[in-house]
C-alpha positions as CSV (number, residue, x, y, z in Angstrom):
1,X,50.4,-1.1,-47.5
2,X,49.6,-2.5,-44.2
3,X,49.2,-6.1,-45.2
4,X,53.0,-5.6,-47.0
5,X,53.9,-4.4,-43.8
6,X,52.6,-6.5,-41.1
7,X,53.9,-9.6,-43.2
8,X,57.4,-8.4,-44.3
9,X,58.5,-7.2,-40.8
10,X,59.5,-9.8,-39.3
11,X,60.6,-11.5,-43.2
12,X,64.7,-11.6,-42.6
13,X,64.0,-12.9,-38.9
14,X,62.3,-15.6,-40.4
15,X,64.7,-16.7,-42.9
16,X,67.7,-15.9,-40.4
17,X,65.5,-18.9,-38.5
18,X,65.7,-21.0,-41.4
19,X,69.4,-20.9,-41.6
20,X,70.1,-17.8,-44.0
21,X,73.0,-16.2,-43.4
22,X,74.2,-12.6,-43.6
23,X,75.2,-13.0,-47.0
24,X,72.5,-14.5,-48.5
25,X,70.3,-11.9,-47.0
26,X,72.3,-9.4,-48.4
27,X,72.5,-11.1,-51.8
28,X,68.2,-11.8,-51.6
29,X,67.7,-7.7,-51.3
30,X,70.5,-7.5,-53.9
31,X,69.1,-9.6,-56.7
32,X,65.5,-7.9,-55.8
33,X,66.6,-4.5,-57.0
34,X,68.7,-5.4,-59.5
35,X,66.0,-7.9,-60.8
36,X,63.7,-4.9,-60.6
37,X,66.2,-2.3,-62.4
38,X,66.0,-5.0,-65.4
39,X,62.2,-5.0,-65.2
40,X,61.7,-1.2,-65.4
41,X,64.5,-1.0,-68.2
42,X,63.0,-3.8,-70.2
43,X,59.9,-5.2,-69.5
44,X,57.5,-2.8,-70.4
45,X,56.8,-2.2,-74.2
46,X,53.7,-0.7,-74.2
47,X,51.4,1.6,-71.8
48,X,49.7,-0.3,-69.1
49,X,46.4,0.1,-67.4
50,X,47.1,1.2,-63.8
51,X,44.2,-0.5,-61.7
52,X,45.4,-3.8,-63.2
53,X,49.2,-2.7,-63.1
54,X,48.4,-2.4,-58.8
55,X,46.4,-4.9,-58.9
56,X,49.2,-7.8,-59.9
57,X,51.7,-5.4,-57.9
58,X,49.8,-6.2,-55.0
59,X,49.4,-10.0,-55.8
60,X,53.1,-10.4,-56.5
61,X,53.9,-8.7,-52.8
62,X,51.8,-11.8,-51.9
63,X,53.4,-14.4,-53.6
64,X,56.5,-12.7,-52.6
65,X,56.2,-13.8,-49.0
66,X,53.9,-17.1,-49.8
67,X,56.7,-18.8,-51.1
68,X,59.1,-18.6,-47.6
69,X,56.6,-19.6,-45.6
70,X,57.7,-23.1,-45.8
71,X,61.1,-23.0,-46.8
72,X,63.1,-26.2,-48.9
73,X,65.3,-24.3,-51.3
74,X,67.1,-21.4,-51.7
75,X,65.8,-21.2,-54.8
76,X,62.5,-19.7,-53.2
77,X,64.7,-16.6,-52.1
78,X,65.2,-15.8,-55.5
79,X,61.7,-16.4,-57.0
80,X,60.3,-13.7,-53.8
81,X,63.0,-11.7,-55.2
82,X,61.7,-12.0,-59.2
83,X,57.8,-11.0,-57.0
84,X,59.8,-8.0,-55.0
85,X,60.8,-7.0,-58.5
86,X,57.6,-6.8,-60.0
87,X,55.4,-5.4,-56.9
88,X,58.0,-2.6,-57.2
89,X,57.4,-2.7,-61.5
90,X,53.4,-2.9,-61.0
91,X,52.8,-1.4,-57.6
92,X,55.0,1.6,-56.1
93,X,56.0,3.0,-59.4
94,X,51.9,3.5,-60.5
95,X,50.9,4.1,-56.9
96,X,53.6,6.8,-56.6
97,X,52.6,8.4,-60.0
98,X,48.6,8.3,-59.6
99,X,49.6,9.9,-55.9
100,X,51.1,12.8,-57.0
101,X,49.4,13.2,-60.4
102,X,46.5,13.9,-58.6
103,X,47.7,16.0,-56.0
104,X,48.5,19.3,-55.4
105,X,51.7,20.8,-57.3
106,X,52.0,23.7,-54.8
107,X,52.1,21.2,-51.9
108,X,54.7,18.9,-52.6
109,X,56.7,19.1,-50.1
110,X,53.4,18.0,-47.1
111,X,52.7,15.7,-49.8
112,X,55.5,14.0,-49.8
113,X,55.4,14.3,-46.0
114,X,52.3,12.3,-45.8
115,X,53.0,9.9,-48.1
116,X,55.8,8.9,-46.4
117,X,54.1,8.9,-43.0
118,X,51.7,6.4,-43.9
119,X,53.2,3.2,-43.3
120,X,54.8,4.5,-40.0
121,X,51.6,5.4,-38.8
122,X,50.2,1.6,-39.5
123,X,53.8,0.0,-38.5
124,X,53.3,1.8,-34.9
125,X,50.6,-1.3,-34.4
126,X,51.2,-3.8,-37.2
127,X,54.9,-4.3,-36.3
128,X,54.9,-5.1,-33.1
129,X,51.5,-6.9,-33.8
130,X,52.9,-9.3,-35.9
131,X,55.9,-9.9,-33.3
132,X,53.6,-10.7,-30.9
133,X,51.3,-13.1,-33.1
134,X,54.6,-15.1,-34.7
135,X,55.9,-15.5,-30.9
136,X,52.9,-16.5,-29.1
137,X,51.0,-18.6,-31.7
138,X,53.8,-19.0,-34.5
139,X,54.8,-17.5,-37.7
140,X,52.7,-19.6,-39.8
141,X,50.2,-18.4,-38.4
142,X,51.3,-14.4,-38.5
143,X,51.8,-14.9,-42.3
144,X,48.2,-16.6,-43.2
145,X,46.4,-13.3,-41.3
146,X,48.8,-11.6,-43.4
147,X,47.9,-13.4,-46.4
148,X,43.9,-12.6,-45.7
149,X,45.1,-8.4,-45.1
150,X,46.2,-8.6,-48.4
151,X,42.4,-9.5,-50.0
152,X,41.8,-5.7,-48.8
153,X,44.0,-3.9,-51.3
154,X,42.9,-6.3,-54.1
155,X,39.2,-5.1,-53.2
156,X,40.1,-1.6,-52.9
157,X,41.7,-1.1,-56.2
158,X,38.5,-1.0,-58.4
159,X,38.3,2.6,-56.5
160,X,41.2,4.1,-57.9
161,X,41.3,6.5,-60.7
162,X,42.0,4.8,-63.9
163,X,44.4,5.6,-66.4
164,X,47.3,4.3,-68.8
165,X,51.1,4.8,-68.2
166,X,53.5,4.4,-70.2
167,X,56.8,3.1,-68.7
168,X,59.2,3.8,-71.3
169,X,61.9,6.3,-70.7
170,X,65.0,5.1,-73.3
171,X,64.8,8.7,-74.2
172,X,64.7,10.5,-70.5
173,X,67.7,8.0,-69.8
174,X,69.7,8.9,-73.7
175,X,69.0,12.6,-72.8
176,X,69.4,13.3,-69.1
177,X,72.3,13.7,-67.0
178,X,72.8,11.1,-64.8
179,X,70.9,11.6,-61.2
180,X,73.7,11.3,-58.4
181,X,71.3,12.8,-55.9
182,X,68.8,10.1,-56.2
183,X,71.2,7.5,-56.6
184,X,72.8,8.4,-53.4
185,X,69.5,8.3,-52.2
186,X,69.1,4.7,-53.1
187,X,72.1,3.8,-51.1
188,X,71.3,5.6,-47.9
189,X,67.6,3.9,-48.0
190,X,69.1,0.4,-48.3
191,X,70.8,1.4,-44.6
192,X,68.0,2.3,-43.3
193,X,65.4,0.3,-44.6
194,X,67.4,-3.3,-45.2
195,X,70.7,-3.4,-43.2
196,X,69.1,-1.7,-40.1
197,X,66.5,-5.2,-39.9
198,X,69.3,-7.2,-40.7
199,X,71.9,-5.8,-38.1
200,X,68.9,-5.9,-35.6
201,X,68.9,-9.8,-36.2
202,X,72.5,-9.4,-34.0
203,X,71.0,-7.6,-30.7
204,X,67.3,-8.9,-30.9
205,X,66.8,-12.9,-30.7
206,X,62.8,-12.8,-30.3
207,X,60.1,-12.3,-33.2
208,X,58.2,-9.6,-29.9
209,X,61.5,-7.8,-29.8
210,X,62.0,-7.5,-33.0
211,X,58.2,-6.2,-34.2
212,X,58.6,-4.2,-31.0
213,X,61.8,-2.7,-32.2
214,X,60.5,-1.9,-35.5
215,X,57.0,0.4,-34.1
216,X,59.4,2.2,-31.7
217,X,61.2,3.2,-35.4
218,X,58.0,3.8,-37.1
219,X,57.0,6.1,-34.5
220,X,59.9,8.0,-34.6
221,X,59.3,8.0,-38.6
222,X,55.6,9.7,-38.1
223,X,56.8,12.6,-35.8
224,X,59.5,13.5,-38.2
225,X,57.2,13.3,-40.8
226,X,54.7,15.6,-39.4
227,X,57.4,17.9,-38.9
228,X,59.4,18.4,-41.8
229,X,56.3,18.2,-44.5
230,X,54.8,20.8,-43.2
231,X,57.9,23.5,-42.5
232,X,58.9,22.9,-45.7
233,X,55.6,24.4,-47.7
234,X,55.8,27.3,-44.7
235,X,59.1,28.3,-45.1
236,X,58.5,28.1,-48.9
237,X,62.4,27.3,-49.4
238,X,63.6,24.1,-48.7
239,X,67.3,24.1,-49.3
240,X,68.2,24.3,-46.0
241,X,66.0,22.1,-44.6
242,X,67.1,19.3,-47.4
243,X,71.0,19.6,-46.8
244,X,70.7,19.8,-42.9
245,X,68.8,16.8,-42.8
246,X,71.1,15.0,-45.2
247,X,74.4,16.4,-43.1
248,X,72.8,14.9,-40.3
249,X,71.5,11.6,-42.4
250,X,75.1,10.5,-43.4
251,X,76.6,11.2,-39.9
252,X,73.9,9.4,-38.2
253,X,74.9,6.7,-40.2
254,X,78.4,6.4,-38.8
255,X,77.0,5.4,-35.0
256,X,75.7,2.3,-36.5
257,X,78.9,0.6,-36.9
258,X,80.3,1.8,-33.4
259,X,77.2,-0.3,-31.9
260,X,78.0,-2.5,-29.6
261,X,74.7,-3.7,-27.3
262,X,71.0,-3.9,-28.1
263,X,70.7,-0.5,-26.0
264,X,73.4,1.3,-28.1
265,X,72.0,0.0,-31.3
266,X,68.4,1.2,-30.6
267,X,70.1,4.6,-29.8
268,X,71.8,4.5,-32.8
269,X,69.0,3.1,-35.4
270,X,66.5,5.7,-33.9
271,X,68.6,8.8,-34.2
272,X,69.8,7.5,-37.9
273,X,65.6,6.5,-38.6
274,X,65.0,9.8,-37.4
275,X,67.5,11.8,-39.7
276,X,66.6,9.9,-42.4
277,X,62.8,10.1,-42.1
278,X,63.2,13.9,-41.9
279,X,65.2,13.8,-45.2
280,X,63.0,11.1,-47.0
281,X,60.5,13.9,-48.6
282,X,63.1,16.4,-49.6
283,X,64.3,14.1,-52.1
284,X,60.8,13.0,-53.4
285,X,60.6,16.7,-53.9
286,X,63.5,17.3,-55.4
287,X,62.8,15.1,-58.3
288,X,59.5,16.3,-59.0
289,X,61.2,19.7,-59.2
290,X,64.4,18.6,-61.1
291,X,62.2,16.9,-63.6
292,X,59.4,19.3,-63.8
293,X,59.8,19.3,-67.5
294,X,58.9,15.9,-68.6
295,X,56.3,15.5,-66.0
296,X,55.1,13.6,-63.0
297,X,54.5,9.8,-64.7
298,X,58.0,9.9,-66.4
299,X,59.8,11.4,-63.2
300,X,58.3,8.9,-61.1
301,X,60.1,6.1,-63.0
302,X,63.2,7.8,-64.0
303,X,63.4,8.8,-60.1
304,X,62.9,4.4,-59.4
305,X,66.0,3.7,-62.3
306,X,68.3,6.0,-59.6
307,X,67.2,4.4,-56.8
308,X,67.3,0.7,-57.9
309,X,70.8,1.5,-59.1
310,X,71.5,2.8,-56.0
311,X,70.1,0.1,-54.0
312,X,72.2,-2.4,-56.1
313,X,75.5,-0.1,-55.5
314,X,75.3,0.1,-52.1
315,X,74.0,-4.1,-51.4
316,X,77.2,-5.1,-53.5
317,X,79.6,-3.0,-51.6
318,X,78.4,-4.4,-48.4
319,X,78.5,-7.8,-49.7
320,X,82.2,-7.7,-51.5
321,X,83.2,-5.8,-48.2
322,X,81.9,-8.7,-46.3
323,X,83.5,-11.1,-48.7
324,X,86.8,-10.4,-48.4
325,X,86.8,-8.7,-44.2
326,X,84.3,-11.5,-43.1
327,X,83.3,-8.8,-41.1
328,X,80.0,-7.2,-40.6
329,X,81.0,-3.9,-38.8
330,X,83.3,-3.2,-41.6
331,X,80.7,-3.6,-44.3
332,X,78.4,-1.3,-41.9
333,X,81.3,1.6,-41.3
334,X,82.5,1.7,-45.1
335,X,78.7,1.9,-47.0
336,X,77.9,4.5,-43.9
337,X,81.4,6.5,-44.9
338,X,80.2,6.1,-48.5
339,X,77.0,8.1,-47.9
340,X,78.9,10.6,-46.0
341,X,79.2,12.1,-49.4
342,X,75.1,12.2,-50.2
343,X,75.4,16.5,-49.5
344,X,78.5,16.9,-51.3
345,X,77.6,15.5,-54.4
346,X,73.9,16.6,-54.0
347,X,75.6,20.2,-54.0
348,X,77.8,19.3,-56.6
349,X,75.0,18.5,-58.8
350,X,72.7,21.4,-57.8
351,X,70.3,20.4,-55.9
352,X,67.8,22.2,-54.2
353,X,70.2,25.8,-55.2
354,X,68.1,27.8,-57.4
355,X,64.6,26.6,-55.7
356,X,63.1,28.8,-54.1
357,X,59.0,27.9,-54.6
């Protein structure tokens, strides 16, 4: 995780630098999720081995990044995508499942907590690490180190349990009711974790600021985090908890587009990164829950179906918004007013009202 981190930081300043523009940016992330949606729906026919399955995830994170280190094509934007794609296939979706298949059921919510608190703890120094090492030596230089971190993982994997996974889920899909609350989810996550860099590319003009930028959000990530994983499994109900934060999530969302200097937009990102990060588990949770019945390896990739779609939603609204406004607040204020109606519909559907455990 770190070595994703420390090289990807700084990734749309770097092809902002190259002459990207907002669109294309927009369009990169797009065609990652959606390229990744197609993977998981029809890609994997068989069960796969899940040491070799991380292993290659990892790799492609690699080769992700590798190939816009020297950029000559905008064809290279869509092959990282095509990597992206596949490190989310091969990587997060069998990291996810071995994580919570062997932890604790009655714990989910602290688990959840910790598991998203650790790459914030790691960002706090990697981020602003790798701003610092692109600005004083160059990038080039910040994504070979990156490109050695990365032989760590690879090492490490021989230690994880081993096991096969099977990634089909036509009949979870043909069965189920579609999953608004995760989807929802998928769209409030590309605010915070793809249009927040890319907005930050408009108030911060140094690689330093930016990585800087990015651990003061990371620590604001690891103390809600430590907070809200651990009064959940206390409190032993979580309902509350889960549609405070997502109240508090969608309005947070709404400062964003009223933005208008770096010291407004740092305001604004950390109290949105903080609402967020306090919601992030809850919904984790919530799956694991919801889907209790066909168990923790199918939920895990049903739960990444939602979210891609999700992702893909909200990056296409933003860019047909931006398409026809030309503007960038606009595309900002109408995806924020869209997730505005994450705790309507998650009540709609039922989340979190009977649970009580």
């Amino acid at each position: 995780m770190g070595a994703m981190l420390f090289t990807q930081t700084l990734l749309v300043f770097w092809l902002s630098k190259n002459g990207f523009g907002f669109s294309e940016l927009i369009l990169y992330y797009t065609c990652c999720f959606l390229f990744s949606l197609i993977a998981i729906l029809y890609f994997p026919k068989k069960n796969i081995n899940v040491k070799k399955a991380i292993f290659f995830g990892i790799l492609c994170s690699a080769l992700g990044v590798l190939v816009l280190v020297k950029i000559f094509s905008p064809v290279q934007l869509y092959l990282s995508a095509i990597f992206g794609a596949l490190n989310i296939l091969f990587f997060w979706v069998p990291f996810n499942t071995m994580y919570f298949k062997y932890s604790s059921e009655e714990k989910r919510g602290l688990n959840s907590g910790i598991l998203f608190l650790i790459n914030p703890i790691i960002g706090i120094t990697l981020q602003p690490l790798a701003g610092i090492i692109a600005e004083k030596f160059s990038f080039e230089t910040m994504f070979l180190i990156g490109m050695v971190m990365y032989l760590i993982p690879l090492f490490l994997v021989k230690i994880i349990p081993n096991f096969n996974l099977d990634l089909n889920i036509k009949n979870e899909l043909h069965n189920l009711k579609f999953n608004w609350t995760t989807f929802f989810q998928g769209m409030a996550s590309r605010v915070n974790y793809t249009l927040v860099p890319i907005y930050t590319l408009f108030f911060i003009k140094t690689p330093m600021g930016f990585g800087n930028f990015f651990g003061y959000l990371s620590l604001i990530t690891v103390i809600a985090a430590i907070f809200n994983g651990h009064i959940s499994d206390k409190m032993k109900n979580r309902k509350y908890f889960f549609y405070l934060f997502l109240s508090l999530t969608a309005l947070s969302f709404l400062l964003l587009a009223f933005s208008s200097s770096p010291y407004y937009w740092g305001i604004f990102a950390g109290i949105s990164g903080l609402c967020f990060s306090l919601t992030n588990p809850f919904w984790f949770t919530y799956n694991l829950d919801h889907y209790r019945e066909i168990g923790v390896e199918k939920t895990i990739i049903l739960r990444e179906v939602f979210l891609d779609i999700g992702y893909t939603v909200s990056l296409l609204v933003v860019l047909v918004v931006y398409y026809f406004t030309f503007s960038t607040k606009i595309s900002l204020m109408i995806i924020s007013i869209l997730c505005c109606f994450m705790p309507v519909v998650s009540y709609l559907q039922g989340a979190y009202q009977n649970h009580h455990a």
